[in-house]
C-alpha positions in Angstrom: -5.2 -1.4 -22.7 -2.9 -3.6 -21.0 -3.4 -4.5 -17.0 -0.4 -3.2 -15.4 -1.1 -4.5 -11.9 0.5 -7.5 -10.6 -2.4 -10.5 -11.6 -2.5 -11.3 -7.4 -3.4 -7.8 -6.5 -5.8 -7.5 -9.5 -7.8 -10.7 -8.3 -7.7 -10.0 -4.8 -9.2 -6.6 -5.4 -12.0 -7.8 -7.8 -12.8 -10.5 -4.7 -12.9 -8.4 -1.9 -15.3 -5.5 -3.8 -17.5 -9.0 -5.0 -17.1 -10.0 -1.0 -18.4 -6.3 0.2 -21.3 -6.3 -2.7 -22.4 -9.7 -1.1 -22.0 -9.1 2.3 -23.7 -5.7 2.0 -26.7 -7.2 0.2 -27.1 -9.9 2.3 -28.3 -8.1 5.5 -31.0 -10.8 5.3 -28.4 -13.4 6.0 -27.5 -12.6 10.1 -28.8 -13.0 13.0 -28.9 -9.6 13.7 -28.1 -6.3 12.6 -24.9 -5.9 14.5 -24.0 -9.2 13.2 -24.2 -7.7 9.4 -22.7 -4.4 10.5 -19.9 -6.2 12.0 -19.2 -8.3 8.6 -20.2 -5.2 6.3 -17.1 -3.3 8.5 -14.7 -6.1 8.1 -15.6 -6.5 4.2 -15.1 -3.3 3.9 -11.5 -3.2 5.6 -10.7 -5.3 3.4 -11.5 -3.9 0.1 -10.0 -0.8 1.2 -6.8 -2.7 2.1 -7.1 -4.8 -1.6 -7.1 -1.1 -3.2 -4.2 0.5 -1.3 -2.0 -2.8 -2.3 -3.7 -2.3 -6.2 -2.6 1.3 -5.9 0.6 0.9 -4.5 1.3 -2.0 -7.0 0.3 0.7 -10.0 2.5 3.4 -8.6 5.3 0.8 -8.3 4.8 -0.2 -12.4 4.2 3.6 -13.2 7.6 4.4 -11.2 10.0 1.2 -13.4 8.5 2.2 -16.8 
């Protein structure tokens, strides 16, 4: 199967869920709790915005074919 998303939105999406993994594994890494909470919520912002743009770029291809 080919990849139909734009290369951009493909890489930015496979960094941000790589970013989230990390940050959410690596509790062990702040100086406190809320300090990792805080990151883990932003990481996860982000991933969630890398998908909508990943979606959005699919439905985009899906809609010119």
């Amino acid at each position: 199967m080919t990849e139909t998303r734009p290369q951009s939105v493909t890489a930015e999406l496979e960094r941000a869920r790589n970013d989230y993994l990390a940050v959410s594994r690596g509790a062990h890494l702040y100086s406190s709790p809320m300090d990792h909470e805080e990151a883990e919520r932003r990481a996860w912002e982000r991933l969630e915005l890398a998908l909508a743009a990943a979606q959005e770029a699919e439905q985009q291809t899906a809609g010119s074919a």
